[in-house]
N, C-alpha and C positions, 0 to 999 in steps of 0.2 A: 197708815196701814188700813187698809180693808178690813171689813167686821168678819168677811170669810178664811181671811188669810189671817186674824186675829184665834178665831174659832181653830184651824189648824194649827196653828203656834202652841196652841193650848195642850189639843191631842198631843204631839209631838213630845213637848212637856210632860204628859200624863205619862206616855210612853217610855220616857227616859227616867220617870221616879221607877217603874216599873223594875227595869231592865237595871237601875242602882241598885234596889232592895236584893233581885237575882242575885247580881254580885255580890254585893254585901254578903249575904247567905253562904254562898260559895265559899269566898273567903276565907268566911270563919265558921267555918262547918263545924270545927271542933270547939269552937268558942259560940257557942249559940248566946250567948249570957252577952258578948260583945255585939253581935248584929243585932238585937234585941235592942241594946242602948241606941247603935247608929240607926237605924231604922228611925226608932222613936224619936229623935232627934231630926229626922229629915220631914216627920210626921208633925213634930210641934213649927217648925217653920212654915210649914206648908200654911197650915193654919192658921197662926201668926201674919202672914201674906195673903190668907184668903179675909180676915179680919179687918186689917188693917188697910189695905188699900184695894179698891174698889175697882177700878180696871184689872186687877188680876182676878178680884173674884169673878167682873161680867165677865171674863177672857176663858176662866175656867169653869164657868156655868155653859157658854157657849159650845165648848169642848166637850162639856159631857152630853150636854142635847144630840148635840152630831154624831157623838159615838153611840147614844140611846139609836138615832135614827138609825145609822149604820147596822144596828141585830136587831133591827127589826121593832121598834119602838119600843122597846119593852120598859122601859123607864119613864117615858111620854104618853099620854091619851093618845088617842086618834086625831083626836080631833084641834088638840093643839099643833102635834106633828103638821097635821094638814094644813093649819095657820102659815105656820112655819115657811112651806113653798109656796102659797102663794103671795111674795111680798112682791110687791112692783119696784119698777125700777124709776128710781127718781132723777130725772134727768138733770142735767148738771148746772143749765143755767138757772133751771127752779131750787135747786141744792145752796148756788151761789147767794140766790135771792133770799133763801131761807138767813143765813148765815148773815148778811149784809144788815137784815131787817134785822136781828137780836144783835148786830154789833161785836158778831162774834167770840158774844159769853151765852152762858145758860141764862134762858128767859125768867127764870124763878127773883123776884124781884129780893130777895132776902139774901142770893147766892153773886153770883153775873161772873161762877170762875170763866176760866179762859182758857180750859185742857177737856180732854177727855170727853168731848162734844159731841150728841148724839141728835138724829130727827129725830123728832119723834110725831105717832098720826094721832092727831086731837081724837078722831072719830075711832080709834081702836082700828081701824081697817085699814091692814095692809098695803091691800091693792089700791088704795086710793091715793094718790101722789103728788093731786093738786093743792096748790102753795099755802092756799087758805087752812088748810088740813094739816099744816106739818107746823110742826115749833122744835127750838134747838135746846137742849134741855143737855145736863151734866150725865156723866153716866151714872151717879145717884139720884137726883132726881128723875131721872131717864126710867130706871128702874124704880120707881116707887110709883110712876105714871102708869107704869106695865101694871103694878098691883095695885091700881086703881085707888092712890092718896088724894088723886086732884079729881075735881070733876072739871067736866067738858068745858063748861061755864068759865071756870076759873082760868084752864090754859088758854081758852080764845081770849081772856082780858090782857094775859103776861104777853099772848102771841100781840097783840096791839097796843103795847104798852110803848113809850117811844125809847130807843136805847139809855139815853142821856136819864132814867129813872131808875135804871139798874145798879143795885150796887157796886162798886167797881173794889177787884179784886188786887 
């Protein structure tokens, strides 16, 4: 699935807790003390999900960027919003080659799972797309590279490191 159509999965999602808690409400309009409990209940899962597995939280971080985007950035900087459009588009045999070279786990030589696989750009920049610049990393470590855990240094050595040295999951 696409990271855009992951990103809309998300909204969709958001939208339908929404439109439950509505109902719920409804419901038990005379039982406010009952939609209160179901609610909070739909509230501790949620969390529970966004805690516990890490594809639903980058799924529902995504989702809320895009809705931020949508009114007008109000939840986003400028300046990251701005990040945001311009990513390039990574063409599929440089994608394939990405992939092929990590062996098809995350390059983090302590990790090497085999799901939830993301590029990622050494250099922090979007727009830049060529091969040397991208490593395949988990969507946890993926997310930790965004908040600057590794330096540059380090994923150019995992990005050359040979497959056969990766942990295997």
């Amino acid at each position: 699935m696409k990271r855009e159509d992951q990103a809309l999965a998300g909204i969709f999602l958001l939208i339908a807790i929404v439109i439950a808690y509505a109902y719920i409400a409804a419901a038990f309009e005379e039982h406010t003390v009952w939609a209160s409990i179901i609610f909070g209940f739909i509230v501790v899962v949620l969390v529970f999900a966004l805690v516990r597995f890490p594809a639903f939280r980058s799924l529902t971080v995504d989702a809320v960027k895009r809705v931020a985007r949508l009114i007008g950035g109000a939840f986003t900087s400028g300046q990251h919003a701005e990040k945001d459009r311009k990513r390039a588009y990574i063409p599929q045999e440089t994608e394939r080659l990405v992939f092929r070279r990590a062996d098809n786990r995350c390059q983090v030589p302590t990790c090497g799972k085999l799901h939830h696989l993301r590029i990622h750009h050494i250099d922090g920049d979007r727009t830049n797309p060529h091969r040397d610049n991208l490593i395949l990393l988990c969507s946890e470590h993926h997310a930790d590279a965004d908040h600057g855990a590794f330096r540059k240094e380090q994923l150019i050595a995992w990005r050359d490191m040979p497959g056969s040295q990766h942990v295997s999951s």
